[in-house]
HTML snippet that shows the backbone in 3Dmol.js (N, CA, C, O; Angstrom):
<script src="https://3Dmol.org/build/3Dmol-min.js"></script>
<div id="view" style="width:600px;height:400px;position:relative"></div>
<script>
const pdb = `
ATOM      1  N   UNK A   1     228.773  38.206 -10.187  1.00  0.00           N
ATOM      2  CA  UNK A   1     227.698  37.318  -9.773  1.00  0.00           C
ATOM      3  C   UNK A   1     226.436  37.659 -10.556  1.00  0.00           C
ATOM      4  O   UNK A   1     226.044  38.818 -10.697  1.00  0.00           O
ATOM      5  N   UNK A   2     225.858  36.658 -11.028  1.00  0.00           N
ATOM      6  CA  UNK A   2     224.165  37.146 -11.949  1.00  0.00           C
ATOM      7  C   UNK A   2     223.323  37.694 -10.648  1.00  0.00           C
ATOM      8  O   UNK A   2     223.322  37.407  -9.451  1.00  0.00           O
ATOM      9  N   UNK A   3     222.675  38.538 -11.400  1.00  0.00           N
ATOM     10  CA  UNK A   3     221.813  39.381 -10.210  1.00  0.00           C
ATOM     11  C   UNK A   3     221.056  38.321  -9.885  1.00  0.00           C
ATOM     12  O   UNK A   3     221.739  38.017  -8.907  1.00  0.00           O
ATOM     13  N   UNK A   4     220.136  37.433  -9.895  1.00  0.00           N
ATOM     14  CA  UNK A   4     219.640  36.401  -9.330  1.00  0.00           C
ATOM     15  C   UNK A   4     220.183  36.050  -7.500  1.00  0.00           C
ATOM     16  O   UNK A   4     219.770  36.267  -6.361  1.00  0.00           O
ATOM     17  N   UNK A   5     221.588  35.252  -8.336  1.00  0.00           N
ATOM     18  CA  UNK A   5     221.834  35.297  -7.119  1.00  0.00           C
ATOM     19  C   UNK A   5     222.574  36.362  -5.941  1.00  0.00           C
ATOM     20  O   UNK A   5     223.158  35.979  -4.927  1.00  0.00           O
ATOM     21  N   UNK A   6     222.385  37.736  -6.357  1.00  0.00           N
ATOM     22  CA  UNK A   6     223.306  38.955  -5.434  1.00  0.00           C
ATOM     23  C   UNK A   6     221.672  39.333  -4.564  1.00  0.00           C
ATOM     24  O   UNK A   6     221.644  39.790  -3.421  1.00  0.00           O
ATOM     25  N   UNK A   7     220.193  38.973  -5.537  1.00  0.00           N
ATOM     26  CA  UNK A   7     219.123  39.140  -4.576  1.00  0.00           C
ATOM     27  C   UNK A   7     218.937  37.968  -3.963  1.00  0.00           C
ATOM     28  O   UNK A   7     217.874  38.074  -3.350  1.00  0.00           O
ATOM     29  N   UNK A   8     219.324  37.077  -3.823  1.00  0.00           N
ATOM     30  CA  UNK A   8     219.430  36.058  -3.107  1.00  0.00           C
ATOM     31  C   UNK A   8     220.297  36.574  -1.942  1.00  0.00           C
ATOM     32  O   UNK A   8     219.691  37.405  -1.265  1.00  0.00           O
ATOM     33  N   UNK A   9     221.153  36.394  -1.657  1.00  0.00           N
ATOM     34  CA  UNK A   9     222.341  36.866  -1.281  1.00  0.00           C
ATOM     35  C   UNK A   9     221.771  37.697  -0.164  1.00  0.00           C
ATOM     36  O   UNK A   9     221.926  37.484   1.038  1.00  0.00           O
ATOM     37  N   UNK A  10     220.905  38.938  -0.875  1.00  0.00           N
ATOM     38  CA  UNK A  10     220.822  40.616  -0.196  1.00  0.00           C
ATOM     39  C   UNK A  10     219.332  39.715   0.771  1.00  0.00           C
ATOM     40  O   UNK A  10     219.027  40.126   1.890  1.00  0.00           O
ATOM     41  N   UNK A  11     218.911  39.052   0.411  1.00  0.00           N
ATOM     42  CA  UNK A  11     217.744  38.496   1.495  1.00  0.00           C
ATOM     43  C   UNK A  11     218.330  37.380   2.919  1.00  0.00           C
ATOM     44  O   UNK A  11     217.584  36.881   3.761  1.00  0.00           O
ATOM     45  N   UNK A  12     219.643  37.237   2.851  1.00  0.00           N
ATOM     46  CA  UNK A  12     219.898  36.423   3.776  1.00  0.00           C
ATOM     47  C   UNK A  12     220.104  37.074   5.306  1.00  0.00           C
ATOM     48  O   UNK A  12     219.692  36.512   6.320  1.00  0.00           O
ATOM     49  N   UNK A  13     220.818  38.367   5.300  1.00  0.00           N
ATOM     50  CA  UNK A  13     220.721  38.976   6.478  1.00  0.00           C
ATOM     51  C   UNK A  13     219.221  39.168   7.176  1.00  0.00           C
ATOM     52  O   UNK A  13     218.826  38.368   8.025  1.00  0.00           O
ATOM     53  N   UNK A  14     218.599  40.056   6.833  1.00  0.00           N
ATOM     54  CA  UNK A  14     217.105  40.086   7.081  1.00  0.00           C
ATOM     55  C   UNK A  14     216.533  39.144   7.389  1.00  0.00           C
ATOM     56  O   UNK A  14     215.791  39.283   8.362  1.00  0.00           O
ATOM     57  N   UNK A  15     216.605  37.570   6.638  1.00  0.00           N
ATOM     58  CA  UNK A  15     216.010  36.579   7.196  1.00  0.00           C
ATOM     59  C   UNK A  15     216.737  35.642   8.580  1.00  0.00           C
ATOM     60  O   UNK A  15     216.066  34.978   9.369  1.00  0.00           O
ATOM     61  N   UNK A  16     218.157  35.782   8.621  1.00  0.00           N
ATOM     62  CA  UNK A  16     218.775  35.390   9.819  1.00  0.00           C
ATOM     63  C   UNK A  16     218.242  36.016  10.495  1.00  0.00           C
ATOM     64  O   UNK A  16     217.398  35.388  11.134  1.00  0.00           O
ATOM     65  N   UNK A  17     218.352  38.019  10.923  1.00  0.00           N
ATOM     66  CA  UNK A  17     217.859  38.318  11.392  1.00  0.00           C
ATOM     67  C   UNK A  17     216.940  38.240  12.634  1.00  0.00           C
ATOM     68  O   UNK A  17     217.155  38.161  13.843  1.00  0.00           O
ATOM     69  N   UNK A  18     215.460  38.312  11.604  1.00  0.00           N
ATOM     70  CA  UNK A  18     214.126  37.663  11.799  1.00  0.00           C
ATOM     71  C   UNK A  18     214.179  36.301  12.251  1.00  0.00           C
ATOM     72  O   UNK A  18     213.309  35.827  12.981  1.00  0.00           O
ATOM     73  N   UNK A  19     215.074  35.724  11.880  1.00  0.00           N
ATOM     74  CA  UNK A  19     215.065  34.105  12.451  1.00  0.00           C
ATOM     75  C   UNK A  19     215.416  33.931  14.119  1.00  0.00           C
ATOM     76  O   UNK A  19     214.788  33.188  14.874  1.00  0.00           O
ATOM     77  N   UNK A  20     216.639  34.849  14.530  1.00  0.00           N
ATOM     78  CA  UNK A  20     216.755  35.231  15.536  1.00  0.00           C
ATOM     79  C   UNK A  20     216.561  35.842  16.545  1.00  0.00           C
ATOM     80  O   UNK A  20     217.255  35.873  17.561  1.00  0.00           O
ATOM     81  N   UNK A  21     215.418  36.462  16.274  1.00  0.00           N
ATOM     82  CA  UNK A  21     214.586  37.373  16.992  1.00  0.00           C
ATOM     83  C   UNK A  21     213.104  36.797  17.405  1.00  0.00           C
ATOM     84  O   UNK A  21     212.395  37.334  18.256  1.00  0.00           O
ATOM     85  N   UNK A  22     212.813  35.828  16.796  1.00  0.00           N
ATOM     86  CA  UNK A  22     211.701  35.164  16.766  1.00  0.00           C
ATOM     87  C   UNK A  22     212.366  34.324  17.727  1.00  0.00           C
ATOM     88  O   UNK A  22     212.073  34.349  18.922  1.00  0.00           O
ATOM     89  N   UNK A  23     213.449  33.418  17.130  1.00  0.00           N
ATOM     90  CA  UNK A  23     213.799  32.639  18.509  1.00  0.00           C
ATOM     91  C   UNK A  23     213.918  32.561  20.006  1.00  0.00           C
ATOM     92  O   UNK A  23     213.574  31.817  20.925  1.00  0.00           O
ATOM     93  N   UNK A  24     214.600  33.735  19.800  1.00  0.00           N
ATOM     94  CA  UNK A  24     214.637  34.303  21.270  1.00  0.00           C
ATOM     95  C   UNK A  24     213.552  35.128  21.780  1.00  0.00           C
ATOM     96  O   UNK A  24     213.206  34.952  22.948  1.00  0.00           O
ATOM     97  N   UNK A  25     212.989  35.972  21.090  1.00  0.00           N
ATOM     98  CA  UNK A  25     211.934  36.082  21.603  1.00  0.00           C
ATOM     99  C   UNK A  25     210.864  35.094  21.876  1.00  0.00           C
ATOM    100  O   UNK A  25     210.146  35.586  22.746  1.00  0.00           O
ATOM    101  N   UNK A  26     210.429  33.916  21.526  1.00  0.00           N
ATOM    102  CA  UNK A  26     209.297  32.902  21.193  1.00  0.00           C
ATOM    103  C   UNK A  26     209.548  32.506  22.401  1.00  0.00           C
ATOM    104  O   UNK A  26     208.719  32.539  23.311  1.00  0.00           O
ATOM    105  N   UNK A  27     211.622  31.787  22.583  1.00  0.00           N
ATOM    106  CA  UNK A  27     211.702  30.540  23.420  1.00  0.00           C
ATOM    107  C   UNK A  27     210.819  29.677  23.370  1.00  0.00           C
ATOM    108  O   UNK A  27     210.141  29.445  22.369  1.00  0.00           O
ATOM    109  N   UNK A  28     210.729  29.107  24.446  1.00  0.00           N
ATOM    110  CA  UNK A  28     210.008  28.190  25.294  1.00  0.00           C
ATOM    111  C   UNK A  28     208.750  29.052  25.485  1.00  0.00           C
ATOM    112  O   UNK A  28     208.691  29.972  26.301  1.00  0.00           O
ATOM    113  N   UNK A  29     207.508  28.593  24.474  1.00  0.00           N
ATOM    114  CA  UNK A  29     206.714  28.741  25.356  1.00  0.00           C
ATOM    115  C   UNK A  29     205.928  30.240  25.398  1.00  0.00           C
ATOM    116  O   UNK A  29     204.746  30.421  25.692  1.00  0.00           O
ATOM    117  N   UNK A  30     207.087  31.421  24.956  1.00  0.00           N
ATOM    118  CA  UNK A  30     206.867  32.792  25.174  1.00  0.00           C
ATOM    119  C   UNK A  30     206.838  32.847  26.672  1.00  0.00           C
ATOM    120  O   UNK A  30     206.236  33.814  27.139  1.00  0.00           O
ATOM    121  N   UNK A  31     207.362  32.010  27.506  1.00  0.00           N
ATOM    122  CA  UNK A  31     207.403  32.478  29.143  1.00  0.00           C
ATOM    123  C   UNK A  31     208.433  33.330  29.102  1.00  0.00           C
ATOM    124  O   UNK A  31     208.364  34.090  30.068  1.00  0.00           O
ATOM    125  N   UNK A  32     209.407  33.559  28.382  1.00  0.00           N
ATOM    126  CA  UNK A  32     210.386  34.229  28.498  1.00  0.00           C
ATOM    127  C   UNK A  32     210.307  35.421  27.804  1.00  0.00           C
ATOM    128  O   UNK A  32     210.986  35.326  26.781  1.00  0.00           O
ATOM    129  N   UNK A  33     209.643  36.776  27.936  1.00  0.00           N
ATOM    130  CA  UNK A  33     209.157  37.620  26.695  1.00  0.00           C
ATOM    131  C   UNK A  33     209.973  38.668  27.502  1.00  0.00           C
ATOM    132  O   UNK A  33     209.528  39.249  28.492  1.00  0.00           O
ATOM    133  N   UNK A  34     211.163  38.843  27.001  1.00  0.00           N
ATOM    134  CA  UNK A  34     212.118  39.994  27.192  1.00  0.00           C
ATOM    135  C   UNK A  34     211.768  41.246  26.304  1.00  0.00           C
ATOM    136  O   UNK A  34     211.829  41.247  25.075  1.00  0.00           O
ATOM    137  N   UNK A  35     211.401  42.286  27.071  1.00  0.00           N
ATOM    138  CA  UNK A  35     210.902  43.491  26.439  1.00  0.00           C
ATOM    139  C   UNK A  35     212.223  43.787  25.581  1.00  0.00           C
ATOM    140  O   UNK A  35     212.223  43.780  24.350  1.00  0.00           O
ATOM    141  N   UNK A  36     213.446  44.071  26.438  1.00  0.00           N
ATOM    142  CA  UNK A  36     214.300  44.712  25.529  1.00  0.00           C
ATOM    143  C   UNK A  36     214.419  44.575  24.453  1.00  0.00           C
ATOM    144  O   UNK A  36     214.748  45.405  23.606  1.00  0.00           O
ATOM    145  N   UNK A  37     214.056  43.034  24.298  1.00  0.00           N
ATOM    146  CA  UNK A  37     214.295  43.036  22.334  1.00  0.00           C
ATOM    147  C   UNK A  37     213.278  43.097  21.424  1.00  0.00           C
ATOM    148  O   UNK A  37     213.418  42.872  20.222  1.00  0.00           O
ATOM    149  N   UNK A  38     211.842  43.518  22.186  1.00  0.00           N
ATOM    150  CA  UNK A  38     210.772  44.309  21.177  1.00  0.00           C
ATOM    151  C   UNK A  38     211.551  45.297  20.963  1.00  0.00           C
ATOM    152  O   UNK A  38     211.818  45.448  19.771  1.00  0.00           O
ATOM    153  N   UNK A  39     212.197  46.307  21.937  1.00  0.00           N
ATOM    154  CA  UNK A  39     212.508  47.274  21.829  1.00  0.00           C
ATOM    155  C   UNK A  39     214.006  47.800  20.835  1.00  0.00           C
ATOM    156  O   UNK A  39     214.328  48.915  20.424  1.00  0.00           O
ATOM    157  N   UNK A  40     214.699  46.404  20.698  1.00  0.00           N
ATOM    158  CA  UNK A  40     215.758  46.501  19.715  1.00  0.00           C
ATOM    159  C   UNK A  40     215.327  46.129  18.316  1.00  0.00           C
ATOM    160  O   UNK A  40     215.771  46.690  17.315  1.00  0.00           O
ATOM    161  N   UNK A  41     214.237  44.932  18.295  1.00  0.00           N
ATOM    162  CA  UNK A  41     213.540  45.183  17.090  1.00  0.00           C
ATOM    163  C   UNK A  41     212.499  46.448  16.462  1.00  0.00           C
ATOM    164  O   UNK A  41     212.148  46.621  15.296  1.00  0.00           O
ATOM    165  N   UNK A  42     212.247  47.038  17.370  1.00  0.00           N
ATOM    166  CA  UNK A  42     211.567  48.597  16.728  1.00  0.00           C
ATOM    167  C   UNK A  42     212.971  49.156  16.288  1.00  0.00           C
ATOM    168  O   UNK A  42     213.152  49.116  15.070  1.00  0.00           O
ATOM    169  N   UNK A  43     213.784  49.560  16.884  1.00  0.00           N
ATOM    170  CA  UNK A  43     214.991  49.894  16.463  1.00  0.00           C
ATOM    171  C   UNK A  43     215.542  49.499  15.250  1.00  0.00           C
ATOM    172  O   UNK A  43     215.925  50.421  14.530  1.00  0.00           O
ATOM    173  N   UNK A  44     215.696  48.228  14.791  1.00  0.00           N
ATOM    174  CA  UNK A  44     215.314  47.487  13.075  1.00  0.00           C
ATOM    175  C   UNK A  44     214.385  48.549  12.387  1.00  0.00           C
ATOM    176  O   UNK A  44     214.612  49.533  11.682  1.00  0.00           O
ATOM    177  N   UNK A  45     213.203  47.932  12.893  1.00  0.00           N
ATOM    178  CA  UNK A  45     212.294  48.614  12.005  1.00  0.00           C
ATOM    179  C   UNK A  45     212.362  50.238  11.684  1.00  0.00           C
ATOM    180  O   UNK A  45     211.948  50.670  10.608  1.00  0.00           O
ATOM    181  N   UNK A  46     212.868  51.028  12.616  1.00  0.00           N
ATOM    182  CA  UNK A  46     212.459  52.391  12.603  1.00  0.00           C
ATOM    183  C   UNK A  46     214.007  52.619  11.423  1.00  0.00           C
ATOM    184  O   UNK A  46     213.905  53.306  10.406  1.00  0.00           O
ATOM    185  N   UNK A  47     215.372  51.895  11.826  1.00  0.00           N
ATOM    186  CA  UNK A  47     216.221  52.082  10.635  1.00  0.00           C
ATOM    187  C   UNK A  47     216.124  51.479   9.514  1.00  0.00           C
ATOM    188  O   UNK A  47     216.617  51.845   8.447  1.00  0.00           O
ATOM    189  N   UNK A  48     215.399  50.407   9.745  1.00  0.00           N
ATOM    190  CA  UNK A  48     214.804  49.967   8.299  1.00  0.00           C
ATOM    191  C   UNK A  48     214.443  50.617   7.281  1.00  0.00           C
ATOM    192  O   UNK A  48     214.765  50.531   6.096  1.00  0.00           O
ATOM    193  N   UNK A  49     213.367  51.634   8.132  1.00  0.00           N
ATOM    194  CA  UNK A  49     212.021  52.381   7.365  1.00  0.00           C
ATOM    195  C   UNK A  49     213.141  53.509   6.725  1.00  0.00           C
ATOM    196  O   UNK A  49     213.202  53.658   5.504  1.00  0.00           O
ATOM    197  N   UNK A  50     213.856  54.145   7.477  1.00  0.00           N
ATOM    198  CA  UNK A  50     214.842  55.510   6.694  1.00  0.00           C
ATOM    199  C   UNK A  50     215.728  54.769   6.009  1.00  0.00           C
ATOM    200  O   UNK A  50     216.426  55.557   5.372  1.00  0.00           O
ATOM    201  N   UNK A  51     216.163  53.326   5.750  1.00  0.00           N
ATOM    202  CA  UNK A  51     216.837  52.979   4.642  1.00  0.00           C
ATOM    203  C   UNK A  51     218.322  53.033   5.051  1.00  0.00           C
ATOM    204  O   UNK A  51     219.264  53.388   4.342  1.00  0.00           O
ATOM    205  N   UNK A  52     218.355  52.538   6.558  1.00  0.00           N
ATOM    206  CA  UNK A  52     219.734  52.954   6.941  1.00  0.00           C
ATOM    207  C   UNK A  52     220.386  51.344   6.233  1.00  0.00           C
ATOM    208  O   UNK A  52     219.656  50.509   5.699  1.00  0.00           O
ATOM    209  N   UNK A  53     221.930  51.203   6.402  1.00  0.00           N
ATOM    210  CA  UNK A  53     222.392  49.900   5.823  1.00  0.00           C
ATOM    211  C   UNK A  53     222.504  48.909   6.796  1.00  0.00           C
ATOM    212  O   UNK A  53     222.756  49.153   7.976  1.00  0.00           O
ATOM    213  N   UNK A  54     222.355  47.990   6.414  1.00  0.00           N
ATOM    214  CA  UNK A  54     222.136  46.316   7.266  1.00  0.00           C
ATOM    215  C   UNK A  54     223.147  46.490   8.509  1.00  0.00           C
ATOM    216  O   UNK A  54     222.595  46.227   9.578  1.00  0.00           O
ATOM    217  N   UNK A  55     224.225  46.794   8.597  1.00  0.00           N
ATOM    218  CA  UNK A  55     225.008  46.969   9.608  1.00  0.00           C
ATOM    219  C   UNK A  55     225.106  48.313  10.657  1.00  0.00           C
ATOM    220  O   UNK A  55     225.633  48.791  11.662  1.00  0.00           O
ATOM    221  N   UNK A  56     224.483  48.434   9.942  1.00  0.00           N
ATOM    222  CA  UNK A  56     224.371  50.070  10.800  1.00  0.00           C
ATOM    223  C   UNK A  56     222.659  49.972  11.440  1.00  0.00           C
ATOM    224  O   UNK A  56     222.132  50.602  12.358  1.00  0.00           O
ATOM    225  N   UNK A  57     222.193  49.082  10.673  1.00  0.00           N
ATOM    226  CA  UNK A  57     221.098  48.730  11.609  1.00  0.00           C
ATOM    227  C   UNK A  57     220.955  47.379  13.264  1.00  0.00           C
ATOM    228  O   UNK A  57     220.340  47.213  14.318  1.00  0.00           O
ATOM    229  N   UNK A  58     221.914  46.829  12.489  1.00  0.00           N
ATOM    230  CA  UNK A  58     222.144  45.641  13.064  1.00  0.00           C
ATOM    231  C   UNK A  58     222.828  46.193  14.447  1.00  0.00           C
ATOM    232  O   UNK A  58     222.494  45.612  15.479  1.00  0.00           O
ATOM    233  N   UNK A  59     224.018  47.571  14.565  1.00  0.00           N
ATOM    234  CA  UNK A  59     224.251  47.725  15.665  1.00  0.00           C
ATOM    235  C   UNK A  59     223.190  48.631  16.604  1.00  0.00           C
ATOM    236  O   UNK A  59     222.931  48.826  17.792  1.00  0.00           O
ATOM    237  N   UNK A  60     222.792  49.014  15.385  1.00  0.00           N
ATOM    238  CA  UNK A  60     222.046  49.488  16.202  1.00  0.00           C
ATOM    239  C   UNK A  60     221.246  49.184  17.376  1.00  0.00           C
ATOM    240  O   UNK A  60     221.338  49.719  18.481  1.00  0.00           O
ATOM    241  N   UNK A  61     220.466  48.281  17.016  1.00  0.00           N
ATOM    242  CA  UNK A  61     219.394  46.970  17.577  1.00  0.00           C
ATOM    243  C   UNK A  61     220.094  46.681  18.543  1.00  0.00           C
ATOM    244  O   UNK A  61     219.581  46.835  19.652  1.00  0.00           O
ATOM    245  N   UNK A  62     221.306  46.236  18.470  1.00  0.00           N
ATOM    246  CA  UNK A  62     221.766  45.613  19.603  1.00  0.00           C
ATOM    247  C   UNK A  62     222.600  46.747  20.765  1.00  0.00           C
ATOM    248  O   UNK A  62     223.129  46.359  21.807  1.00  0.00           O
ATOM    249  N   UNK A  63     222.562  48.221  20.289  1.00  0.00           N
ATOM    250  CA  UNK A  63     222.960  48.573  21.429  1.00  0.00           C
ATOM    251  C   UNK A  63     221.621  49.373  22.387  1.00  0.00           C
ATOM    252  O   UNK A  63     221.586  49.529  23.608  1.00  0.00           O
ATOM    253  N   UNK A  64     220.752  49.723  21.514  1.00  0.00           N
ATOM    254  CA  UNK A  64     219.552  49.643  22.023  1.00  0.00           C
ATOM    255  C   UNK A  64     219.186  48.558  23.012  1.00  0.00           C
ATOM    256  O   UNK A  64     219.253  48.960  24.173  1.00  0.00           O
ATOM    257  N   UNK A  65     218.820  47.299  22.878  1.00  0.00           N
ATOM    258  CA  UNK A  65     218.725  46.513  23.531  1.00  0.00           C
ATOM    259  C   UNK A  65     219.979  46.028  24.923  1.00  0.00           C
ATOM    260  O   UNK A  65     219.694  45.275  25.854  1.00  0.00           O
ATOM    261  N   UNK A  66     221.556  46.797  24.675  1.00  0.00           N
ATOM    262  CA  UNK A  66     222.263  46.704  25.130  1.00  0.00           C
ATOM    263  C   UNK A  66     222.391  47.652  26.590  1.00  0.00           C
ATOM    264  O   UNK A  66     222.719  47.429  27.755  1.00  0.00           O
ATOM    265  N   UNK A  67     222.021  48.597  25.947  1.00  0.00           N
ATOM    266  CA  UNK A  67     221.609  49.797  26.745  1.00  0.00           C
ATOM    267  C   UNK A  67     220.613  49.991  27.902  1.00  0.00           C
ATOM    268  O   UNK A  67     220.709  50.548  28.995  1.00  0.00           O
ATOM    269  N   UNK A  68     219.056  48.956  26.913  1.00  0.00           N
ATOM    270  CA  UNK A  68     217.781  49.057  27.949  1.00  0.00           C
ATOM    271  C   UNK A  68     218.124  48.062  29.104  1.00  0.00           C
ATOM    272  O   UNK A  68     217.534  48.177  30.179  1.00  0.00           O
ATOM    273  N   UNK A  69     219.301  46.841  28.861  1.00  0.00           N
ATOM    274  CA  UNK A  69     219.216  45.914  29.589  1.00  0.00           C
ATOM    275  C   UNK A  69     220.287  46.539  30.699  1.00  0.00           C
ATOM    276  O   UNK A  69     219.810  46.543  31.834  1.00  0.00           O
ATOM    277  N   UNK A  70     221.358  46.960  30.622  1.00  0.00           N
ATOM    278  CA  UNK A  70     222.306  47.760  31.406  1.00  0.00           C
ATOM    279  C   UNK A  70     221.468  48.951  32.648  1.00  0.00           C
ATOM    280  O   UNK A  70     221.863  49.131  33.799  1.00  0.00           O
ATOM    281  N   UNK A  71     220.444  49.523  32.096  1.00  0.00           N
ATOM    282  CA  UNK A  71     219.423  50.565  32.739  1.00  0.00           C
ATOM    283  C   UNK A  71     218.561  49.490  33.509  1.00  0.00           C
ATOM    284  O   UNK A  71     218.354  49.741  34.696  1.00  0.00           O
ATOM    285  N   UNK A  72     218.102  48.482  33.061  1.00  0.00           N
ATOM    286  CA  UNK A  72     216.948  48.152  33.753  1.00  0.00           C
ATOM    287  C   UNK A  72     217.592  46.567  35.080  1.00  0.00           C
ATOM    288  O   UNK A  72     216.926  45.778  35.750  1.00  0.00           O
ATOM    289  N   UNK A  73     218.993  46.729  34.932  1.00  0.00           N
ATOM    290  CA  UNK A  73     219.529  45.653  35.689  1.00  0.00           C
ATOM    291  C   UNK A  73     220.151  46.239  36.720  1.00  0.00           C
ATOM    292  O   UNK A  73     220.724  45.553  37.567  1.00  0.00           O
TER     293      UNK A  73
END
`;
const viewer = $3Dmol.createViewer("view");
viewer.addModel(pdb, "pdb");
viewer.setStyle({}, {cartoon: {color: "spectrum"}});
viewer.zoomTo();
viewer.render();
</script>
């Protein structure tokens, strides 16, 4: 593949991502502002920042958020 499009490519996770996190977090309105998934998106960010890989971040996030919601229900 021309590198062009493999950085194309390497930007699509990150922006689904972000696309999905905004969604659900935003909803309707922002009446619906579920902490847990600030808290699975710091979890992004904090494996982001050490450079962990897209999938190993991605579970991350979600068992974080999997976890806070299991504790707080």
């Amino acid at each position: 593949m021309p590198v062009r499009a493999r950085s194309v490519i390497a930007l699509v996770p990150p922006a689904l991502l972000a696309g999905f996190i905004v969604t659900d977090i935003a909803g309707p309105g922002w009446s619906a502002l579920d902490l847990t998934l600030l808290a699975g998106l710091a979890t992004v960010l904090v494996l982001r920042r050490y450079r962990a890989p897209m999938p190993v971040t991605l579970l991350g996030a979600v068992a974080v958020t999997a976890l806070l919601r299991l504790c707080t229900s």
